[in-house]
C-alpha positions as CSV (number, residue, x, y, z in Angstrom):
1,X,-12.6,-5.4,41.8
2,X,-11.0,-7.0,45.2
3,X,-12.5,-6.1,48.5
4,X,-9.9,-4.2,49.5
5,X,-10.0,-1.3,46.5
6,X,-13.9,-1.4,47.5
7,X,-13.2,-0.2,50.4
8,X,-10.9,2.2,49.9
9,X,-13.1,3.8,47.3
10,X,-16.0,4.1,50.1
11,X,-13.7,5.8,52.5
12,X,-12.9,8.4,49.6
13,X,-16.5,8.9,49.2
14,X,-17.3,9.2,52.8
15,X,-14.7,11.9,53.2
16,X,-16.2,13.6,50.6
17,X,-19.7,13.8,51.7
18,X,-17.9,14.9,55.2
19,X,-16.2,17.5,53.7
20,X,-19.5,18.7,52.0
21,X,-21.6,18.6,54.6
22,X,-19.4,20.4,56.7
23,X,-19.1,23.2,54.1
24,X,-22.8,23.3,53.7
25,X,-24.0,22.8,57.6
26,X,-22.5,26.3,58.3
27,X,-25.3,28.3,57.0
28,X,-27.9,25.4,58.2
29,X,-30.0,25.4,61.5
30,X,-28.9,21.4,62.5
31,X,-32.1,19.9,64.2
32,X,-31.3,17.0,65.9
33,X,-34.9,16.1,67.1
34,X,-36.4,16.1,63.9
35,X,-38.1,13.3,62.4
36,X,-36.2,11.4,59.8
37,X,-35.3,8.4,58.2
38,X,-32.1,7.4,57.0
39,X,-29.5,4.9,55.7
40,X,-26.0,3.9,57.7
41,X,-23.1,1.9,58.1
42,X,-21.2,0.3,61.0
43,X,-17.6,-0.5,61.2
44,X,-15.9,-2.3,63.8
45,X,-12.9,0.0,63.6
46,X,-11.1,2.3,61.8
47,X,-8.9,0.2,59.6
48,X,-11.7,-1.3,58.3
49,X,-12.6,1.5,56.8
50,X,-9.5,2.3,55.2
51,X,-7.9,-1.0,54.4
52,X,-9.4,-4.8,53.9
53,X,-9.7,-6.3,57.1
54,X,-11.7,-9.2,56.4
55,X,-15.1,-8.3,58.0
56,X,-18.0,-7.4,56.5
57,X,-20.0,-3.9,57.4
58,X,-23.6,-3.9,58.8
59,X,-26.1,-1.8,56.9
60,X,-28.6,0.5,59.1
61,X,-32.1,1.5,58.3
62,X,-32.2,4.5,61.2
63,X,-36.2,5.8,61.9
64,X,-35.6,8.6,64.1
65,X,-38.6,10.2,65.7
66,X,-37.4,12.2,67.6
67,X,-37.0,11.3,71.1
68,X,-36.4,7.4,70.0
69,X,-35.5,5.7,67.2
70,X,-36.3,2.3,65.6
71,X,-33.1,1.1,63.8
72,X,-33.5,-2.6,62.0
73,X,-30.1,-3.9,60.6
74,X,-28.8,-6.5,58.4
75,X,-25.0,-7.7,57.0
76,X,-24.1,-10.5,54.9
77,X,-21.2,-12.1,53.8
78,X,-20.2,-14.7,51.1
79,X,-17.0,-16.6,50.3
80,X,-16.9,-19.6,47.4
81,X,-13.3,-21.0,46.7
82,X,-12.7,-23.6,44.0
83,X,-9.0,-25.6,44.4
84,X,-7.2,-27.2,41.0
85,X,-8.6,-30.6,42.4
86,X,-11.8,-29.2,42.3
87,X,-13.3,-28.9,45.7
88,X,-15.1,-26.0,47.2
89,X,-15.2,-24.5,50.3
90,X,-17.9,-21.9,51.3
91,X,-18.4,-19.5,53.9
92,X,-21.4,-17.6,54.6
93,X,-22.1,-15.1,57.5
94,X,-26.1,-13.3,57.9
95,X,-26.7,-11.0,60.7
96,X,-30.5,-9.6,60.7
97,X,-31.6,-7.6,64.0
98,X,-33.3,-4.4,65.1
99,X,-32.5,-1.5,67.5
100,X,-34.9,-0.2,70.1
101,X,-33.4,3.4,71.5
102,X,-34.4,6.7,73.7
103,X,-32.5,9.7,72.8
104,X,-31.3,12.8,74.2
105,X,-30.4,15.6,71.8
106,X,-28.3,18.8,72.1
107,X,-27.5,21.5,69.5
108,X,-25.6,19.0,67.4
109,X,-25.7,15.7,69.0
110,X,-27.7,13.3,70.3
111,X,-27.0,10.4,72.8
112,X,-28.6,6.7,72.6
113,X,-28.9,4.5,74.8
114,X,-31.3,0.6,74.5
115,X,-30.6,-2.3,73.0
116,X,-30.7,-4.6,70.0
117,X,-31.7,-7.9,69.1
118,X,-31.0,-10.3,66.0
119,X,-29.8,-13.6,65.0
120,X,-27.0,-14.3,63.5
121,X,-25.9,-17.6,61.3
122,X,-22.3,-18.8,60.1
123,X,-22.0,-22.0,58.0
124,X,-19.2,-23.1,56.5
125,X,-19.5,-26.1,54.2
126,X,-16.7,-28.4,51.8
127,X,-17.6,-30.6,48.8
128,X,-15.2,-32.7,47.5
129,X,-15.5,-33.2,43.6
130,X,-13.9,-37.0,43.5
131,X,-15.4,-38.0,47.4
132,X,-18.8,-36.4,47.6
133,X,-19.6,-38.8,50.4
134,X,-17.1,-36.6,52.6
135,X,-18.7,-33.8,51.9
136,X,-19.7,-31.7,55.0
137,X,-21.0,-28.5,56.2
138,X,-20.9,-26.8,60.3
139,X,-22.9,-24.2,60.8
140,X,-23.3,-21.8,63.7
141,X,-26.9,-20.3,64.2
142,X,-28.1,-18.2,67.4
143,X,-30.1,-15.3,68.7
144,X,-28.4,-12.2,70.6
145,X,-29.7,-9.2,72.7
146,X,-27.7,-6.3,73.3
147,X,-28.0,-3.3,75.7
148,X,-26.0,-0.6,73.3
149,X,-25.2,3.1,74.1
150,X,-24.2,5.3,71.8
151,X,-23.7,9.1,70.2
152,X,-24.1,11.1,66.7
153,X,-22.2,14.0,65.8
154,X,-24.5,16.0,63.1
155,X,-22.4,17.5,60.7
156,X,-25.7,18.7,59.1
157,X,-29.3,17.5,59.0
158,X,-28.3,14.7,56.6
159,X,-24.9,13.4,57.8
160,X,-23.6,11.9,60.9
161,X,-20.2,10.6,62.6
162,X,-21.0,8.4,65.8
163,X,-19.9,5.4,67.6
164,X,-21.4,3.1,70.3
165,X,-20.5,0.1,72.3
166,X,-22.5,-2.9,73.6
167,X,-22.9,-5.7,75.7
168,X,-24.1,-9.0,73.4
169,X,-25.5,-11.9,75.2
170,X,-25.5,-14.5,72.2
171,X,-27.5,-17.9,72.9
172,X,-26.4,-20.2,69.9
173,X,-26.0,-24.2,68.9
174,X,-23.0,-25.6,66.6
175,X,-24.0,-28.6,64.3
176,X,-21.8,-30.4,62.0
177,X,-22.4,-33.4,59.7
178,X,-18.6,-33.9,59.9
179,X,-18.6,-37.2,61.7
180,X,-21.4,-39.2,63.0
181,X,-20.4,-39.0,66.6
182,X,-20.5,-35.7,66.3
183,X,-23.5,-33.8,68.9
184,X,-25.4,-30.9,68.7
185,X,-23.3,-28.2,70.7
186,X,-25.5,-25.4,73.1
187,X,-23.0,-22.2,73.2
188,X,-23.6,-19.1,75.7
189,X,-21.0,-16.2,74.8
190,X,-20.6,-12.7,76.2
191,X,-18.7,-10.1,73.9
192,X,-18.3,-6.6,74.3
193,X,-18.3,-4.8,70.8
194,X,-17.2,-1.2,70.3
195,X,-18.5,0.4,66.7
196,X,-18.2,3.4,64.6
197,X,-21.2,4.4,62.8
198,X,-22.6,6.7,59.6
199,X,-25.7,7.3,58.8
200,X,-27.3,9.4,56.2
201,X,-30.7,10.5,56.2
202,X,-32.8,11.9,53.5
């Protein structure tokens, strides 16, 4: 099944659990400071939702307690292509991190607001089936805080629709076996990254 019917297939679902929990939450007293635990997804955008886009989700674990909330995260993202002459290229893309936040809650939303760390690796490697001592990999591997505010929309106790934006300080070095001149590269990079979230909690 490609990528692109897989995600087309969880948009359908996600509407659907919308569209139940909407029907559902209108008889249900929605408490937003409850304790909870739940399960979530990020999206960078809308279109990634609907269509491919090329980018990979990142998978929540949200501990609410409350008045703050403990959220630890993860994505990962694999790509192996074989060409007729035999080579391979590989991609591979982990992002591993938790969220520290302080919330304020109203009759059926809550506001974030604190900040979350992680690491985050890309490596991207070719091996050459007739030259194997051209073979080469570059990876880029680094650690990232950042200060994140956000909001949830509770379309019951169980469902959300939110978004949040942050701030990402990412410290990171680029290596490459690619040529033996090549040195060790320190990066600093600043991004601003605006998300839309669901979670689910049980």
């Amino acid at each position: 099944m490609s990528k692109s019917i897989t995600l087309k297939i969880i948009s359908v679902t996600i509407c659907t659990i919308v569209s139940t929990n909407v029907v559902f939450a209108e008889s249900e007293e929605i408490k937003t400071d409850a304790t909870k635990v739940g399960f979530g997804v990020m999206f960078h955008d809308l279109y990634q939702i609907v269509m491919y886009s090329g980018e990979t989700p990142t998978f929540y674990v949200p501990i609410d307690f409350g008045t703050w909330k403990l959220e630890p995260f993860f994505s990962y993202y694999n790509s192996t292509s074989t060409q007729n002459d035999g080579d391979e290229y590989s991609t591979t893309v982990k992002n591993l991190g938790l969220g520290l936040f302080w919330k304020t809650n109203f009759i059926k939303t809550s506001i974030f607001y604190g900040v979350r760390v992680g690491t985050y690796s890309d490596i991207y490697s070719r091996e050459y089936k007739n030259y194997p001592e051209d073979n080469y990999e570059n990876s880029l591997k680094g650690t990232y805080v950042a200060p994140t505010v956000g909001g949830e929309y509770f379309f019951s106790n169980h469902f959300s629709l939110g978004g949040e934006i942050s701030f990402e300080r990412l410290i990171s070095k680029q290596t490459s076996n690619n040529s033996p001149y090549y040195e060790p590269t320190e990066l600093l990079t600043y991004n601003t990254n605006p998300h839309i979230t669901l979670r689910y909690y049980f």
